[in-house]
LOGU-730580 format. One record per residue: chain; x, y, z of N, C-alpha, C in turn; residue in one letter. Coordinates in steps of 0.05 Angstrom, whole numbers, plus 5000, padded with zeros to 4 digits. Layout:
BEGIN
REC kette   nX   nY   nZ  caX  caY  caZ   cX   cY   cZ rest
REC     A    X    Y    Z    X    Y    Z    X    Y    Z    A
...
This chain:
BEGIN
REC kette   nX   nY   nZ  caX  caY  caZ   cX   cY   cZ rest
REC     A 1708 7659 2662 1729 7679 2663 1722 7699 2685    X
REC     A 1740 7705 2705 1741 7717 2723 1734 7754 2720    X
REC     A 1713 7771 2727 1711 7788 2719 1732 7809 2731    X
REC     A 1762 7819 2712 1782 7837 2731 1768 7863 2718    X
REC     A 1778 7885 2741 1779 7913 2731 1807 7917 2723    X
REC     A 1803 7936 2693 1833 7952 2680 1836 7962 2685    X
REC     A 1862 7975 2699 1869 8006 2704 1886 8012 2691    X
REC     A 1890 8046 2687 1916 8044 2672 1928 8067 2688    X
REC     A 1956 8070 2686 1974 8087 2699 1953 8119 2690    X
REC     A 1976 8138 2694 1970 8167 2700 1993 8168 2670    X
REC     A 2007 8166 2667 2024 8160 2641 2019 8143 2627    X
REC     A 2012 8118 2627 1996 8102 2607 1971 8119 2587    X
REC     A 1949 8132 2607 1935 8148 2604 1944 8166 2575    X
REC     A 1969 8184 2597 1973 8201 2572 1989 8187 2542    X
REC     A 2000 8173 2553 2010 8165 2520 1985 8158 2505    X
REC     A 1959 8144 2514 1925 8134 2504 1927 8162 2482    X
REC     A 1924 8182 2510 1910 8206 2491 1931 8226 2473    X
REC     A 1962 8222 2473 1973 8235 2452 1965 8214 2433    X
REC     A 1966 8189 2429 1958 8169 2407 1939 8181 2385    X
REC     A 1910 8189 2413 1883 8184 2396 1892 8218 2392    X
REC     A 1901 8239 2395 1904 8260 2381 1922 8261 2359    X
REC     A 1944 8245 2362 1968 8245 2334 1947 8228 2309    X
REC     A 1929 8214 2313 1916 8199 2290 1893 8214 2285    X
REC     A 1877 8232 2305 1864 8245 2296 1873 8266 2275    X
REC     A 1901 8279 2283 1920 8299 2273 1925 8289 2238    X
REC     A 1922 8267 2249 1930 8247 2212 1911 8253 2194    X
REC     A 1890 8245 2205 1859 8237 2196 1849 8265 2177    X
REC     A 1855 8283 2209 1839 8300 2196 1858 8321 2175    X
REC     A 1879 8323 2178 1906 8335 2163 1895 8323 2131    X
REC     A 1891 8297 2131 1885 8283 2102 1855 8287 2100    X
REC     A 1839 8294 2110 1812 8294 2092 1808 8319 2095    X
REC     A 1814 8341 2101 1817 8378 2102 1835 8378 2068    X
REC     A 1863 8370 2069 1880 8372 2047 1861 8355 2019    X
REC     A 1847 8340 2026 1828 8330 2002 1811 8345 1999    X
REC     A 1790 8353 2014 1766 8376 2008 1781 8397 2002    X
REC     A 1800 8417 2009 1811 8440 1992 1822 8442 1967    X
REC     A 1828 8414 1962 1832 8415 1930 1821 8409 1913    X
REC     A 1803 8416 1891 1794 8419 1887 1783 8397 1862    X
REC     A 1816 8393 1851 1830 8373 1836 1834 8339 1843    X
REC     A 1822 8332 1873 1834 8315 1885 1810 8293 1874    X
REC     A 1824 8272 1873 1802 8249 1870 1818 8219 1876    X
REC     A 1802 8207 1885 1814 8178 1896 1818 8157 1875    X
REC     A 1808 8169 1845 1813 8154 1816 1839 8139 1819    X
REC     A 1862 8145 1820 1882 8147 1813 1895 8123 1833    X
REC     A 1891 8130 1865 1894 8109 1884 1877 8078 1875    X
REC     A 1849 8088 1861 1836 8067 1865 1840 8039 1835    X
REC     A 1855 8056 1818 1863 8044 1794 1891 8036 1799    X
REC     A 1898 8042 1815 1929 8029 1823 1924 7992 1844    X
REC     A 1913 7991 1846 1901 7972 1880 1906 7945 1857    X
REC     A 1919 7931 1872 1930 7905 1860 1926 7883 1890    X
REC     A 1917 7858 1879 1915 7848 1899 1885 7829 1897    X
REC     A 1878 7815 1919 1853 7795 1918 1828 7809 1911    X
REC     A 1827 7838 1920 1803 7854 1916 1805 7875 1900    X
REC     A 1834 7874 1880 1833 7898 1859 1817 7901 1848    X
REC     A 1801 7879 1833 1768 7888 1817 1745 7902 1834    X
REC     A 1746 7897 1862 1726 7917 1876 1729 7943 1873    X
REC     A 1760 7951 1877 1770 7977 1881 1770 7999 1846    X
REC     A 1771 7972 1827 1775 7984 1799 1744 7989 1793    X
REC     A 1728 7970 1800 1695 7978 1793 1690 8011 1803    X
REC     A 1703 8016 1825 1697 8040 1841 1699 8064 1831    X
REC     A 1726 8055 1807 1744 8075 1797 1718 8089 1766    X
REC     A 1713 8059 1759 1707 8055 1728 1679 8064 1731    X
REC     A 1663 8063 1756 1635 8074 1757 1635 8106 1762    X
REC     A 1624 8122 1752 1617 8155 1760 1611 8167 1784    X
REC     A 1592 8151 1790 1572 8148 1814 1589 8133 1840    X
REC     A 1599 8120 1837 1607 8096 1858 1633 8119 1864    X
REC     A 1650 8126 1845 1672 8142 1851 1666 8169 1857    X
REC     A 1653 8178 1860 1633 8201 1882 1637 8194 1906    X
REC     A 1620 8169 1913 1612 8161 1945 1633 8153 1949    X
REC     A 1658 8155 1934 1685 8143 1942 1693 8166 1953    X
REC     A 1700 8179 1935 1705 8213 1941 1695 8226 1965    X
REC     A 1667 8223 1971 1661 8240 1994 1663 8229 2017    X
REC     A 1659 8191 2016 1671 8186 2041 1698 8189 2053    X
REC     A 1718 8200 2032 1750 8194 2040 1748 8223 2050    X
REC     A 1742 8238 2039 1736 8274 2042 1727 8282 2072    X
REC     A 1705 8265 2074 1686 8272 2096 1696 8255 2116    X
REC     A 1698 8224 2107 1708 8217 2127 1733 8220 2146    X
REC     A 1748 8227 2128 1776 8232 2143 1776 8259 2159    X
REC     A 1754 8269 2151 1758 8296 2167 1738 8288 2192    X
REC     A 1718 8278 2186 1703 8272 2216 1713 8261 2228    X
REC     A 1720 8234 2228 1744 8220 2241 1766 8237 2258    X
REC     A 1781 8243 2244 1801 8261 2254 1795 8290 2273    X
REC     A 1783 8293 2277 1754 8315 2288 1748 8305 2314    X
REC     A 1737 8288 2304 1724 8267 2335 1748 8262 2350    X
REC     A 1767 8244 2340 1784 8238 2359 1799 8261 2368    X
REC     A 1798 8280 2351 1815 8312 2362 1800 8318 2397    X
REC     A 1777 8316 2384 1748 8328 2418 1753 8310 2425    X
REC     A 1756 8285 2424 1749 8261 2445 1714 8259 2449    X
REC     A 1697 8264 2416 1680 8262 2411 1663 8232 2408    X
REC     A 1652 8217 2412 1639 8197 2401 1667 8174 2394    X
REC     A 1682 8179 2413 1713 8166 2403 1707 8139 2392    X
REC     A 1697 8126 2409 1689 8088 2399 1683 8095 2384    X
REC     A 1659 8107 2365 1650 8098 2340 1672 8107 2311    X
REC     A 1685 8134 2328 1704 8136 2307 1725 8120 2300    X
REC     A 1734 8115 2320 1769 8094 2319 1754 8071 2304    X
REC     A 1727 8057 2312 1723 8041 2289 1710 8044 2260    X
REC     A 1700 8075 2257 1701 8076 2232 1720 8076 2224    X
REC     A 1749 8089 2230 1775 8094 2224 1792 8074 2217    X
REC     A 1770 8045 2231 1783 8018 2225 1771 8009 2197    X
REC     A 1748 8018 2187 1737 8009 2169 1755 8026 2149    X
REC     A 1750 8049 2148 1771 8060 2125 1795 8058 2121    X
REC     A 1810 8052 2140 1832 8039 2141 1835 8001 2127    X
REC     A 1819 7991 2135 1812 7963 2126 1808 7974 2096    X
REC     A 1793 7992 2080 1791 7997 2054 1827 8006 2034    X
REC     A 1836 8016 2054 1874 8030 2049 1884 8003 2042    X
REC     A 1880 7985 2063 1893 7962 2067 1899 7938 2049    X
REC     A 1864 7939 2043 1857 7918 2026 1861 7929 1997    X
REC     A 1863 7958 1993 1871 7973 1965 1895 7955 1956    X
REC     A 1914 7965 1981 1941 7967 1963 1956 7938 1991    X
REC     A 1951 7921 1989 1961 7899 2009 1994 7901 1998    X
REC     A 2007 7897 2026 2038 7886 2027 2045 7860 2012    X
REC     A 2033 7853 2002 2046 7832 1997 2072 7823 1980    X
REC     A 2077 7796 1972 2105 7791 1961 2090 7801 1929    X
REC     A 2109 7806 1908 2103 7806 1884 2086 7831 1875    X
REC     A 2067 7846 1896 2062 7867 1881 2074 7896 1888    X
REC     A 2067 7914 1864 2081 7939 1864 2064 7962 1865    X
REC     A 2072 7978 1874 2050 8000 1860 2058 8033 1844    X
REC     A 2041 8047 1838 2048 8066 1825 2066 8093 1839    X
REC     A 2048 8086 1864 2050 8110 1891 2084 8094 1903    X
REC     A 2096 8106 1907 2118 8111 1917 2118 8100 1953    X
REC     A 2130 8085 1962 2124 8071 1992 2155 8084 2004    X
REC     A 2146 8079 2028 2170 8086 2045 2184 8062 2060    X
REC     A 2207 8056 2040 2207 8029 2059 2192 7996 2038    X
REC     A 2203 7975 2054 2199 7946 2046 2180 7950 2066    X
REC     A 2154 7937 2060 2138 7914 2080 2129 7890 2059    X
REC     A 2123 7885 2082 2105 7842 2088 2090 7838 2105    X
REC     A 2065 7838 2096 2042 7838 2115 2033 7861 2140    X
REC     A 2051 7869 2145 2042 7889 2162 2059 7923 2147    X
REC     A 2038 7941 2147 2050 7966 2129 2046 7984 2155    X
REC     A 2051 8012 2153 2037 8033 2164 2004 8029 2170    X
REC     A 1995 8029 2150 1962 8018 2151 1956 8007 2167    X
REC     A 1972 7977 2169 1961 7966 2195 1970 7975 2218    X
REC     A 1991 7987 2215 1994 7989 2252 1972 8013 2258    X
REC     A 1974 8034 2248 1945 8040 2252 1930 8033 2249    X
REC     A 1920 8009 2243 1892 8003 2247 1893 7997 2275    X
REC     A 1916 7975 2283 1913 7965 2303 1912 7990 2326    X
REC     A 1924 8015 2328 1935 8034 2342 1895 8037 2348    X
REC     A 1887 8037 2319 1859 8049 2334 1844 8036 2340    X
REC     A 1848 8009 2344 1836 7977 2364 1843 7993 2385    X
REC     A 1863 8004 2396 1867 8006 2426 1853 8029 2434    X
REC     A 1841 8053 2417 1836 8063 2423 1809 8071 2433    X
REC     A 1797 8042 2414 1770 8040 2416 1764 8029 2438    X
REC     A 1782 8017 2445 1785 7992 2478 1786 8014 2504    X
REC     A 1802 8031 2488 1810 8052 2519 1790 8088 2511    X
REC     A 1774 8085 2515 1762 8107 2504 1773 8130 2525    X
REC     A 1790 8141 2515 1802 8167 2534 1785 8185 2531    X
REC     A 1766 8194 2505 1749 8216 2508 1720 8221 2539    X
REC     A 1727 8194 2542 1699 8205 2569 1723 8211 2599    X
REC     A 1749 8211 2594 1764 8229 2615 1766 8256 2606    X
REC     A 1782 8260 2585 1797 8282 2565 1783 8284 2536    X
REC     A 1748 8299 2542 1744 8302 2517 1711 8309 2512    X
REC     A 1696 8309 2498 1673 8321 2497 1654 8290 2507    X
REC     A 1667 8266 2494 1651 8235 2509 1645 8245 2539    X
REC     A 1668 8262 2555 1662 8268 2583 1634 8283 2581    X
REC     A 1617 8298 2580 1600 8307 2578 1571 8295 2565    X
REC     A 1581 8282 2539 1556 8257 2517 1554 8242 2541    X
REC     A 1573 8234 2555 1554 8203 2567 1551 8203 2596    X
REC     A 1543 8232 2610 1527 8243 2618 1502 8236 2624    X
REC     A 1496 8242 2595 1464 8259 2582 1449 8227 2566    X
């Protein structure tokens, strides 16, 4: 395979980086709104999850312990996540943690034919939901790391 260089427009560019800030904007909007309440717990999502891996997601629920490290990764993670990509911090590693937690949304509550859920959806899907297109949104972003133009990566990879 022939080795090409990618370029991208001056507008290509910017739509990259409103992307990785509107998902940062997501990210971190949802794991700020989870740590301030005080009340919040992922029980409720995780006892709803129907699908090939609902017994993973129900063990999570039904364990004390396990539904903690559930808790603080959705808490913590959504806010670091959403953080990072805000700075254009460590962006690659975030957009693919963002894929992993997202892969956990996904595989919760899958589109598929036949199931329902408790939580209220916007809309019919089939195989592809909101979830995935963000996931995929943050494949590209991991591919196009705009933070080492527009972001604190400009400075990390430096040093």
């Amino acid at each position: 395979m022939a080795n090409t260089q990618c370029t991208t427009s001056k507008c290509q560019f910017i739509w990259l980086l409103i992307l990785r800030v509107a998902i940062g904007w997501h990210f971190l909007y949802e794991g700020v709104s989870k740590l301030l309440n005080p009340n919040w717990s992922s029980i409720g999502y995780l006892l709803d999850s129907k699908g090939f891996l609902s017994s993973f997601y129900h063990t999570l629920a039904a364990n004390p312990k396990l539904l903690e490290i559930s808790n603080f990764m959705n808490e913590w993670g959504l806010t670091l996540i959403g953080l990072a990509l805000i700075l254009g911090a460590f962006t690659r590693v975030a957009a693919y943690a963002g894929m992993v937690l997202l892969a956990f949304y996904y595989f919760s509550h899958p589109p598929f034919i036949g199931l329902s859920y408790a939580m209220p959806t916007e809309g019919s899907y089939l195989f592809i939901d909101k979830v995935f297109i963000e996931f995929c949104a943050m494949g590209v972003l991991a591919l196009f790391p705009t933070g080492k133009y527009i972001g604190l990566d400009r400075f990390l990879s430096k040093k």
